[in-house]
C-alpha positions in Angstrom: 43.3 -15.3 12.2 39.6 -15.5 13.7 38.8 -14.9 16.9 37.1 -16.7 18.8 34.4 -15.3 21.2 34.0 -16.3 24.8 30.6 -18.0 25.6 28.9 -15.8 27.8 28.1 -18.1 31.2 24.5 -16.3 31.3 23.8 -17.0 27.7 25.3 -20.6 27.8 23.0 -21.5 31.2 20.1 -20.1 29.0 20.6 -22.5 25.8 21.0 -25.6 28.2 17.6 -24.5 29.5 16.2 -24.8 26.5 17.5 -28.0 25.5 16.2 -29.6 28.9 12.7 -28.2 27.8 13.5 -29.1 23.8 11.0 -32.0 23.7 8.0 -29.4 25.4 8.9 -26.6 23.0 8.8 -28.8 19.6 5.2 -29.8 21.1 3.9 -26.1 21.6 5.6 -25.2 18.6 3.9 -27.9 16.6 0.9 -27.0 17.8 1.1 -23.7 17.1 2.7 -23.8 13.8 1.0 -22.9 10.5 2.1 -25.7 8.8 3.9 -28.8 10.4 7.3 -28.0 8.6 7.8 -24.9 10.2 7.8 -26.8 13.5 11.7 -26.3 13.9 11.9 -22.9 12.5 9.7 -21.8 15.3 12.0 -23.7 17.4 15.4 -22.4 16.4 13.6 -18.6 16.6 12.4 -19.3 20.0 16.1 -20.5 20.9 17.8 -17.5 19.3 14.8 -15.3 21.2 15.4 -16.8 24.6 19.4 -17.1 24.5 20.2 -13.7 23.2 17.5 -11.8 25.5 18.6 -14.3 28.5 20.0 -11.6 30.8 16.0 -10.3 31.0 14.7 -13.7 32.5 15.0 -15.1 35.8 16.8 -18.6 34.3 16.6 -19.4 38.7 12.7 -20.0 38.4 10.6 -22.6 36.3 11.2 -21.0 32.3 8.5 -23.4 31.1 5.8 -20.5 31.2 8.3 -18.3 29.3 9.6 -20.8 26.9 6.0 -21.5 25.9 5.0 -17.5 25.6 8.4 -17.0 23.3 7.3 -19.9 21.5 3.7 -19.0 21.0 5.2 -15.5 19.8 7.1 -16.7 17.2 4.7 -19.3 16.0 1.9 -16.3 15.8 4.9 -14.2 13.4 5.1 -17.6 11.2 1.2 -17.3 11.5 1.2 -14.2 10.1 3.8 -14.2 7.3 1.8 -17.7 6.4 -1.7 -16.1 6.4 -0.2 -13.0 4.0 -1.0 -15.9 0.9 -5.0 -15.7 2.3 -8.0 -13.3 1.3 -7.9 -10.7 4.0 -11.4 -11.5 4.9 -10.6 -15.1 5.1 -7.9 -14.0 7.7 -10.0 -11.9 9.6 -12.4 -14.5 10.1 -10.2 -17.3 11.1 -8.6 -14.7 13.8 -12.4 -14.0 15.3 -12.9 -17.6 15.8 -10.0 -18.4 17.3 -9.5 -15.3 19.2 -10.8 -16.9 22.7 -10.6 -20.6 21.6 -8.0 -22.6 24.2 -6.4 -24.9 22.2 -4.9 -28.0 24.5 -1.8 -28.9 23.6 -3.2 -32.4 22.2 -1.5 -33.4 18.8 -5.1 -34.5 17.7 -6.1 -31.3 17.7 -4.0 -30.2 15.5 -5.4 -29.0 12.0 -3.3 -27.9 8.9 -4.3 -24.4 7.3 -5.6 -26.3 4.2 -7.5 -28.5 6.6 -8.4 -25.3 8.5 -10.0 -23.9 6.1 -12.1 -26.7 4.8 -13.6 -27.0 8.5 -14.4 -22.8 8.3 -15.8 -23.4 4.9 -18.3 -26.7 6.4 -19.0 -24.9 9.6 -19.8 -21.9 7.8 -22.2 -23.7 5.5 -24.0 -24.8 8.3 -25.3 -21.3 9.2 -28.5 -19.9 8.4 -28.9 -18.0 5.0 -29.7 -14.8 7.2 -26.0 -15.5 9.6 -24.7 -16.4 6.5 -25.3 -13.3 4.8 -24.4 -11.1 8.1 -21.4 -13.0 7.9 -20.7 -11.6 4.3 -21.6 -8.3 5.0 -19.4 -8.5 7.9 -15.9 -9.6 6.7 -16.4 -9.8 3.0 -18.1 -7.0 2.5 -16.9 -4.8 5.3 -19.6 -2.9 6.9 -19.9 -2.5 10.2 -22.8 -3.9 12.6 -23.9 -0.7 13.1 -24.1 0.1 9.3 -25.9 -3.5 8.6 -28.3 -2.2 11.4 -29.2 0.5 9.9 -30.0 0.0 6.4 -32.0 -3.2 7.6 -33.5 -0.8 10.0 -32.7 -3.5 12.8 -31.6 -2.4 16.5 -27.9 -2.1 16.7 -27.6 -3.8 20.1 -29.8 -6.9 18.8 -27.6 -7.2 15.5 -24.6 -7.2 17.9 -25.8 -9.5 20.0 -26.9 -12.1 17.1 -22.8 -11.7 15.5 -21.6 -12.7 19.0 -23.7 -15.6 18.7 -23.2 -16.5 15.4 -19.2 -16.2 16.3 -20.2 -18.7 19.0 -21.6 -21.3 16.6 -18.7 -20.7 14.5 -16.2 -21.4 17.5 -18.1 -24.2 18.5 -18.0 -25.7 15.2 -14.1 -25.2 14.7 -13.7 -26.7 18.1 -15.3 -29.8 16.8 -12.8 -29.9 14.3 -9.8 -29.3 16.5 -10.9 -32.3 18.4 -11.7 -34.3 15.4 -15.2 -34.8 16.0 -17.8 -35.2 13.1 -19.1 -31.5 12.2 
């Protein structure tokens, strides 16, 4: 005969959070996802993530902020296991750009990776040979700033300051993209 476990009442209040909040969490977790279709997978982690560490949160105050960070979390370990298939350098650069761009959580903004990549790829054709090449050097290559400095016999502090900028341009660029303007 099977037994049949008790629902915890902690655990229980915690999944009918959830579900009140189901139709925010698909939305952060579609806009988060790698690819569309793992939308619900990111969903039914989050739940399993949220419902068996319940006894950690405050379930009395507004979850929304936590749902969202669990959510977020899981989506960036489906980012990762996703972006595993990429170049390395190809990773690295996507990471960079995106590291301090705020995506809203506005369904046009929402690119695929294939479509992702085909707005790095124009955006980075829109450089400068020479930001181009530092570019290269950079993530393809994998010297350092400081190494690119010197062999070019370039100030260090200069070259740095010209990669943040170019980074700019880049980020700029994929924000365009996000937002589904012409680039």
């Amino acid at each position: 005969m099977t037994e049949v476990k008790a629902i915890d009442p902690i655990q229980e209040k915690a999944g009918k959070l959830f579900m009140q909040h189901y139709p925010l969490i698909r939305h952060i977790a579609l806009m988060n996802a790698p690819v569309r279709d793992l939308r619900d997978d990111i969903v039914n982690d989050a739940y399993v993530s949220f419902v068996e560490n319940a006894y950690r949160y405050d379930l009395e105050s507004d979850v929304r902020p936590l749902l969202r960070t669990i959510v977020v979390a899981r989506a960036k370990d489906h980012w990762r296991n996703h972006l595993r298939q990429l170049p390395e350098p190809i990773v690295q650069l996507l990471e960079v750009i995106q590291k301090d761009m705020e995506l809203k959580d506005d369904p046009a903004r929402f690119l695929t990776l294939d479509e992702e990549l085909a707005a790095l790829d124009a955006c980075l054709s829109k450089l400068s040979p020479e930001a181009r090449d530092l570019i290269q050097k950079v993530y393809f290559d994998g010297m350092t700033v400081a190494e690119i400095a010197r062999d070019a016999r370039l100030n260090p502090d200069n070259l740095y300051k010209t990669m943040l900028k170019i980074r700019l341009v880049l980020r700029n660029c994929m924000d365009k993209s996000y937002s589904g303007e012409p680039l």
